[in-house]
C-alpha positions in Angstrom: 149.6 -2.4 133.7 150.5 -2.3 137.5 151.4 -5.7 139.5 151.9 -6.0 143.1 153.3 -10.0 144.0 153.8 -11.1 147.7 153.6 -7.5 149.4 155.9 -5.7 146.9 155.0 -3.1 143.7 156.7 -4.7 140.9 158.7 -1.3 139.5 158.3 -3.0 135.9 155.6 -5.6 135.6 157.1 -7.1 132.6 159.8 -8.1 134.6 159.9 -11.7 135.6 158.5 -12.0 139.1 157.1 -15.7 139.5 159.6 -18.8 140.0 159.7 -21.2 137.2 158.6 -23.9 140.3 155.9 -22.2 140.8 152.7 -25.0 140.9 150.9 -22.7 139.4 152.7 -22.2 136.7 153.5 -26.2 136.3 150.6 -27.5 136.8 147.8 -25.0 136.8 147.6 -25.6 140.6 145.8 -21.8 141.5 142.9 -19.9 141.8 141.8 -16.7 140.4 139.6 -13.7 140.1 139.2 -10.8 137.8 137.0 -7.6 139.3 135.5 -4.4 136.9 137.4 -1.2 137.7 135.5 2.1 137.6 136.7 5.1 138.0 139.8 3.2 139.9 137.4 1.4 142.7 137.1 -2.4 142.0 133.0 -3.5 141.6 132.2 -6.0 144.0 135.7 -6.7 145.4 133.5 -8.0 149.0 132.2 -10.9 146.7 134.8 -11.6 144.3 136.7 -12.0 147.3 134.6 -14.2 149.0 134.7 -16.7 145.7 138.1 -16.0 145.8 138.4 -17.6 149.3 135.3 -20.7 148.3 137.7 -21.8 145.2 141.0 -21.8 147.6 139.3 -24.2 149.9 138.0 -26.3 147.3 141.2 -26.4 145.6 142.7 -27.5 149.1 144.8 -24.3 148.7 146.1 -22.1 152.2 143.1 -20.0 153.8 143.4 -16.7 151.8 144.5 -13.4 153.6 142.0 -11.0 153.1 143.6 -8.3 154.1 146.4 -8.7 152.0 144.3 -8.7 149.0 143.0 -5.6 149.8 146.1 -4.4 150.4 147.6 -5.7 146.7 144.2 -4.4 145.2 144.9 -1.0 146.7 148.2 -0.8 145.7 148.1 -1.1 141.9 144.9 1.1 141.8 147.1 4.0 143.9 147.8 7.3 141.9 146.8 6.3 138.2 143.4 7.1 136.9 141.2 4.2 135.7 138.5 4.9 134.3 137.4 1.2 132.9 139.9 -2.0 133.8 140.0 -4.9 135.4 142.0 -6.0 138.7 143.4 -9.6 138.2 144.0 -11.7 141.7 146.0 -14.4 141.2 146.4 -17.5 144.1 148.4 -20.5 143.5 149.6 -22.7 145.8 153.5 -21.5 145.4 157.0 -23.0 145.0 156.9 -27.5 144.2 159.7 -30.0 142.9 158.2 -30.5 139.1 155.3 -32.3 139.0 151.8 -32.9 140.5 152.5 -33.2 144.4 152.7 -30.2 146.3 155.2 -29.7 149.3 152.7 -27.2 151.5 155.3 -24.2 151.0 154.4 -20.9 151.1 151.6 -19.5 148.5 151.9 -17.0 146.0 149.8 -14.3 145.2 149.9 -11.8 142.7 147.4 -8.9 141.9 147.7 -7.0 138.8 145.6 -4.0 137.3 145.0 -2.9 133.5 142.9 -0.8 131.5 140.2 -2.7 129.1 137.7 -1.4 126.6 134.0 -2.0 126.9 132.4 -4.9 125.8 130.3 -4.3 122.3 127.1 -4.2 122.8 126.3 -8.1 121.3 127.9 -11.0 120.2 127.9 -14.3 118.7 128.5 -17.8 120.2 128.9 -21.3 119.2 128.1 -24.7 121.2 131.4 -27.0 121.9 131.9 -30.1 121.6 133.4 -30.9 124.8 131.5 -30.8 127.7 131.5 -29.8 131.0 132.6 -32.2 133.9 129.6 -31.0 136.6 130.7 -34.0 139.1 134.4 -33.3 138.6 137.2 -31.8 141.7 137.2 -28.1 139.8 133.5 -27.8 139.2 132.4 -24.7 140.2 135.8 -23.6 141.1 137.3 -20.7 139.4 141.3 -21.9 139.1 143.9 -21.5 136.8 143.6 -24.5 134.8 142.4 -22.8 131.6 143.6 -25.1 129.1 140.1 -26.3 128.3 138.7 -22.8 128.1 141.7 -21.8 125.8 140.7 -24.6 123.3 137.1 -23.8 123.4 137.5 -20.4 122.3 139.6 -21.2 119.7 137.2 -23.1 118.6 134.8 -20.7 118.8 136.8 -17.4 116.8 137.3 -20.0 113.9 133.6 -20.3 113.5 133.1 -16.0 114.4 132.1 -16.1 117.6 133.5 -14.4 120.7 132.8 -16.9 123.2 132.0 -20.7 123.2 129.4 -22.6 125.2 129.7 -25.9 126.9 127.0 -28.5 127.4 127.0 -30.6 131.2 127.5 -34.6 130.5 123.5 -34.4 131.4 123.3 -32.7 128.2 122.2 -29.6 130.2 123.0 -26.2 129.3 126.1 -24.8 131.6 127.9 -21.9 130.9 130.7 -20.0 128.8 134.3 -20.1 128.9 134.2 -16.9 131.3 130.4 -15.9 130.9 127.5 -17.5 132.4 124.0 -17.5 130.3 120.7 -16.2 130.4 117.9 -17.0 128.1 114.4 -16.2 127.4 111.7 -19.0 126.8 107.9 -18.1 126.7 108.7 -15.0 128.4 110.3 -16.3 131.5 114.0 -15.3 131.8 116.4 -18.8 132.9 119.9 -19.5 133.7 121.3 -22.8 134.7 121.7 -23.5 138.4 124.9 -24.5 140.4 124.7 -27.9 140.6 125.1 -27.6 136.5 128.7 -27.3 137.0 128.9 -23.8 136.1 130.8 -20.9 137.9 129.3 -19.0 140.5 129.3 -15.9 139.0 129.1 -12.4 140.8 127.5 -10.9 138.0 125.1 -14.0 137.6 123.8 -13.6 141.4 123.2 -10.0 140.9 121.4 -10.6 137.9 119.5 -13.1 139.8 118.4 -11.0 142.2 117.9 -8.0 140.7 116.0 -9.2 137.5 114.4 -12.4 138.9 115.9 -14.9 136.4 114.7 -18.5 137.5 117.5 -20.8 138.4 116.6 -24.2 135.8 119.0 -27.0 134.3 117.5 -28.0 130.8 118.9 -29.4 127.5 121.2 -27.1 126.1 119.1 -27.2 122.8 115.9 -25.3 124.7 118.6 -22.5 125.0 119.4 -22.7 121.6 115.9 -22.1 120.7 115.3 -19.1 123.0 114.0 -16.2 122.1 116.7 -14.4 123.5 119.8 -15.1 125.0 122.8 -12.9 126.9 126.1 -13.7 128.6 126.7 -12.1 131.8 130.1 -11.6 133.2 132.9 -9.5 135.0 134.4 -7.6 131.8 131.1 -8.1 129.8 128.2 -6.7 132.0 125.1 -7.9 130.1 126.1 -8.8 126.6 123.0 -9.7 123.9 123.3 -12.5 121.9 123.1 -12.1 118.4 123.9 -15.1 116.9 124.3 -18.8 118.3 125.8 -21.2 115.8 124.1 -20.2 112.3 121.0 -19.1 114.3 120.4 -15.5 114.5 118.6 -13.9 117.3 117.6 -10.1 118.2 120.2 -8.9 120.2 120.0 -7.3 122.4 115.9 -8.0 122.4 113.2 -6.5 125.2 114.1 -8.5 128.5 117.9 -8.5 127.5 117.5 -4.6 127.5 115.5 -4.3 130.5 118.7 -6.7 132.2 120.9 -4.2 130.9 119.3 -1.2 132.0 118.4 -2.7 135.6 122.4 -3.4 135.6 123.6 0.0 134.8 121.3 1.7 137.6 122.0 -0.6 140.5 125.7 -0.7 139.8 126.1 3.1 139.9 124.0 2.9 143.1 127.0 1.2 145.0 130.4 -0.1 144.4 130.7 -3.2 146.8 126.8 -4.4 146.4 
């Protein structure tokens, strides 16, 4: 791994490099993103940053500085070979006394780099519990408060499944705990709008556009009926569905494949799409 915090190459990222004050550290009180490396060049950095800068605002965070992004992003992909990883971008709202207030001090921001391994080929999921707040002050947003998403997939690896799925309080299918999710019913390929609550996901609006998947919020249980179903995300590309709950499903089945095919030839086509 390779970290770069506030401007400065950390010479040993295990190293401590955050104060303990930190808001984001003490309450959660950040935003994040985490980009595909190939070949060392970031997929769709021009986007991720763009979310990057949406979730900042809606968290009432400092305006994001582009520039220095790119700059940390460049830095810990400089002179090491990457074939596959990630870049994690890291945005918090910096040094507070403890607790919840925040004293508009400078912002921290840390960008860090790491190999990964691909993602199998298909998985399993489970339905939680607990849903998803769509009317609440971090819908949509992608921050740092992870707690619930932590549970969740707890919840899910004790019943053998890789990720865990949330129902809105509609009762409306949402998304994952980092994975947003496509299904097939009658032929027609779906995914839950925004105003579901779920994340605005890069790879979701590609897929979007370049597969035509209809936009629809439905009971979570149609999804769990489908014919086919995959999760789509940053680390996980297009990812069948083999099993939801104790259902089992063909994974990956004929539109899933065709999703996966049309998203291995348009993302060689260009890096920053």
């Amino acid at each position: 791994m390779r970290a770069w915090v506030n401007g400065q190459m950390l010479p040993d990222p295990s190293a401590p490099a955050v104060a303990i004050d930190d808001h984001g550290l003490t309450v959660g009180d950040g935003v994040f993103e985490a980009i595909k490396v190939v070949d060392s060049v970031p997929f769709a950095l021009t986007r991720h940053l763009q979310r990057l800068a949406r979730s900042a605002s809606g968290l009432g965070l400092p305006d994001v500085d582009d520039a220095a992004v790119r700059r940390g992003v460049a830095a810990v992909l400089e002179g090491e070979p990457m074939p596959l990883g990630r870049v994690r971008i890291t945005y918090t709202a910096g040094r507070a006394p403890l607790g919840s207030p925040r004293v508009g001090g400078e912002p921290t921001l840390v960008v860090a780099a790491s190999s990964m391994e691909p993602a199998p080929e298909t998985t399993a999921v489970v339905t939680v519990p607990w849903p998803r707040n769509e009317r609440g002050a971090l819908a949509g947003l992608k921050t740092t408060s992870y707690g619930e998403n932590v549970r969740a997939l707890a919840y899910a690896e004790e019943r053998g499944a890789s990720e865990a799925v949330f129902p809105n309080l509609a009762g409306h299918l949402c998304e994952g705990t980092g994975t947003n999710v496509f299904y097939v019913v009658d032929g027609e390929l779906r995914t839950p709008s925004l105003a579901s609550g779920c994340l605005a996901g890069v790879t979701r609006a590609l897929l979007v556009d370049w597969c035509g998947a209809v936009e629809v919020d439905e009971p979570i249980e149609v999804a769990e009926r489908a014919s086919e179903v995959f999760l789509a995300s940053t680390t996980r590309d297009v990812q069948g569905v083999s099993r939801w709950g104790d259902r089992e499903l063909p994974a990956p089945g004929p539109i899933t494949a065709d999703a996966r095919a049309t998203w291995a030839k348009r993302e060689a086509e260009h890096p920053d799409p």
